[in-house]
C-alpha positions, 0 to 999 in steps of 0.5 A: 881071853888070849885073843884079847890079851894080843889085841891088847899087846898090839893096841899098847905097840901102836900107842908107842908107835904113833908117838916115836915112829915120825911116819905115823905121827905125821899121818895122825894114823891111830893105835888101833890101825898101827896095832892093827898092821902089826897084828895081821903080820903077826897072826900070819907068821904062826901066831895063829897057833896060839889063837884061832883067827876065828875067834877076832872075827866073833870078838868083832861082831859082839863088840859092834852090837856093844858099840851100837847099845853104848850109842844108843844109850848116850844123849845126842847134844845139841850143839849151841850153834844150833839155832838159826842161821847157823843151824841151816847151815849145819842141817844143810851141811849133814844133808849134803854129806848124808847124801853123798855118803848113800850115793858112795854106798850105792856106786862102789858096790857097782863098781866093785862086782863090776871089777870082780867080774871083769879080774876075778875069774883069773884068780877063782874069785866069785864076783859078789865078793865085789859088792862086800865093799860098801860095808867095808869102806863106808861102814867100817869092820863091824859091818863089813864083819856082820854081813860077811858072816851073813852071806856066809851063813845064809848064801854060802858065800865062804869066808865073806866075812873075812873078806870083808874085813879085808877090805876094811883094813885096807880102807884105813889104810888108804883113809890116812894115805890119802887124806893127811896128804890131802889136808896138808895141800889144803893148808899149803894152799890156804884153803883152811885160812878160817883157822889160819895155818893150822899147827897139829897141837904135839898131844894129837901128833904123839897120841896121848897127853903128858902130865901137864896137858891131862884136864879132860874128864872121863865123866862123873860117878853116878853110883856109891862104889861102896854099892856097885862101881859106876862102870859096872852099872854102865856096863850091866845096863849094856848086857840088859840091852844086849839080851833085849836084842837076842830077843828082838832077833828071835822075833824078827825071825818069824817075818815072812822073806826076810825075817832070816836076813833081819834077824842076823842083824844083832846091831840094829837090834841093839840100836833099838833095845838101847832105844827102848831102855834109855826111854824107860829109865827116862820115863822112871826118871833116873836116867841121870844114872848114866853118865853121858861122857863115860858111856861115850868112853865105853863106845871108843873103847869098843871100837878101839879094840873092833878095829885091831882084831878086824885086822888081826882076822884077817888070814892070808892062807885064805884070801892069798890068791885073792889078795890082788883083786882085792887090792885092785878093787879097792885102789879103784874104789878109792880113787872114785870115792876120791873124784866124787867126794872133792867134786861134790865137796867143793860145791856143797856151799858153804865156808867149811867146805874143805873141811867137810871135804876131809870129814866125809873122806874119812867117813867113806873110807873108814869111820866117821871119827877117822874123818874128825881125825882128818878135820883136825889137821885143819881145825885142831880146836874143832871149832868148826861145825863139820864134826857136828855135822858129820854125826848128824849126817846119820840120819840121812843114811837111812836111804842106805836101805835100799842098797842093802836089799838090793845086795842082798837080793843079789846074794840070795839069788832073787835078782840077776847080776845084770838086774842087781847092778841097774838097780844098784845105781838107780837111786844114784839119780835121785840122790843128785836131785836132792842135792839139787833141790836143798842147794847142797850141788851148786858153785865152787866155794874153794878150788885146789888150783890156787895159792889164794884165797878160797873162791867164797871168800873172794866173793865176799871181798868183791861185795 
């Protein structure tokens, strides 16, 4: 609970900091990642003496399996654009995403083990290190947490969890760094005209609403208060799932190979569980007990609060030799996450490309709500179909897998370095046909070398 309290105190500094420091509300960063930055100075300067690191690092973990119960248990909403051409079009934009994103979560692990064996003698750094990075960059603190303590528990990697959650500390930072910059050349050269010159509404650049401007809801009640608290329910039905996938874990444990690395990863389970409870309130017809909007509440609320104890876990008494590698390989990463997303972004197809371009930079180097936060900056409506895209893009991420056991095989000590890096990049080529075959790899549709209009939208006035 006190580390709880302290992650509190940084979350309500980094509400008062986006709203009255001009840096951080010009750069849109959030409270969570301004209390982060706070936090890990002040867990490096001796608070460490009044909570045990350790303990953000397993606030982390649990409050990731929370976050994946609470979406599971949400319903996906369909969007009312969703039908015909439209919806080809918001399906094709999720499948060039998706698959750009798997092809970014096969090459950084590549590229970083290749950076770590090349740098990381010099400063006793093992090079598997290097391949915690995707679950950093492209899935945020929770993973990179997970796998850490995997690897920490099953291959003796030490502190791999904290090392992972390094690395996701430094890709939020470098999400806003580098793309609000970004998105403002996109507005200073036109190429978000489909929302005209975009003003960041004053609620989004302060990061909260005055009085005036408070009209959404939280959701409605759905159970007597006199009986139990609508929150409570939501919350009780979580802890139903949670042990649901303690036990799922336990099962999963007894498969042959991989029943050990299956069986630590709680989260997946937790999807599963929150699966399984959703469609049997469903079957008994009362899953209108669960508020669709509160429960997405309970999912921020959770990710809020992963985010600023991932930074406040981070201990530079033990990663301090490693700090520079660390920093160089993520600077390396950024800029290739950056070449392959603005290449691939402006070719996907269609009028929303630079905003796609934006969301799934965000995506890769964050989270996907860090990447709605840069697509605002161009479309503070949301109008556009990009954030419905950017959740859709999930299912393609499936293909993620094989990254995952190719890692993990690497770890575990059953394939060679060099035998690893060959497999991690093979399924790379694959990923391209696919762009190719759905269309989704074609013709610029925008270009950042002109003061005009959008290549796309060129074309059209000439037809």
């Amino acid at each position: 609970m006190i580390a709880f309290g302290l992650a509190s105190i940084m979350l309500c500094l980094g509400v008062i900091g986006r709203a009255k420091i001009p840096f951080f509300k010009n750069m849109l960063v959030p409270a969570s990642v301004i209390g982060g930055i706070l936090g890990i100075v002040v867990m490096n300067v001796g608070m460490d003496s009044v909570s045990d690191p350790g303990v953000f690092t397993t606030i982390v973990t649990h409050l990731f399996t929370l976050s994946f119960i609470s979406i599971g248990l949400t319903n996906v909403r369909k969007s009312k654009e969703s039908k015909g051409s439209k919806g080809k079009e918001i399906a094709k934009g999720a499948l060039g995403m998706g698959i750009l994103w798997t092809l970014l979560y096969a090459l950084t692990p590549a590229v970083g083990i290749v950076i770590i064996l090349a740098i990381g003698g010099q400063f006793n750094m093992d090079p598997f290190y290097g391949l915690l990075i995707p679950f950093a960059f492209t899935q945020g603190p929770g993973q990179a947490a997970t796998f850490g303590t995997i690897f920490e528990q099953q291959y003796g990697i030490e502190n791999a969890a904290m090392v992972g959650m390094t690395f996701a500390a430094i890709g939020f930072i470098f999400c806003f760094l580098v793309g609000v910059p970004l998105a403002k050349y996109g507005l200073k050269k036109g190429l978000a005209k489909n929302f005209g010159q975009a003003k960041i509404d004053q609620a989004v650049e302060r990061g909260y609403y005055v009085k005036s401007e408070q009209e959404k809801s939280l959701g409605k009640e759905t159970i007597y208060s006199g009986n139990m608290d609508t929150m409570t329910f939501h919350f009780a039905i979580m802890g139903v799932c949670y042990i649901m996938a303690l036990g799922l874990s336990w099962l999963m444990s007894f498969v042959p190979g991989i029943g050990a690395s299956m069986s630590a990863m709680l989260f997946v389970h937790g999807l599963v569980a929150a699966y399984i409870v959703k469609a049997m309130m469903k079957k008994l017809g009362i899953d209108y007990l669960l508020n669709n909007t509160f429960q997405s509440k309970i999912t921020g609320w959770a990710t809020d609060y992963l985010i600023v104890c991932s930074f406040m876990a981070v201990q530079f008494s033990i990663i301090g030799e490693w700090l520079i590698p660390i920093l160089i390989e993520s600077i390396i990463i950024t800029v290739v996450t950056v070449l392959v997303v603005v290449y691939f972004g402006q070719r996907l197809g269609g009028e929303d490309d630079f905003g796609r371009t934006l969301g799934l930079f965000g995506a890769a180097t964050a989270t996907t709500p860090s990447g709605i936060a840069l697509v605002r900056m161009i479309d503070p409506s949301l109008k556009s179909a990009t954030p419905v895209e950017l959740g859709m893009m999930n299912v393609f991420m499936t293909f993620s897998f094989v990254t995952v056991l190719t890692i993990m095989g690497i770890g575990g000590g059953t394939l060679s370095m060099t035998i690893g890096i060959l497999l991690l990049i093979a399924p790379i080529p694959v990923y391209l046909i696919i762009l190719k075959i759905f269309k989704v790899w074609g013709k610029k549709t925008y270009q950042f070398n002109t003061k005009v209009e959008p290549v796309l939208e060129k074309k059209k006035s000439a037809v």
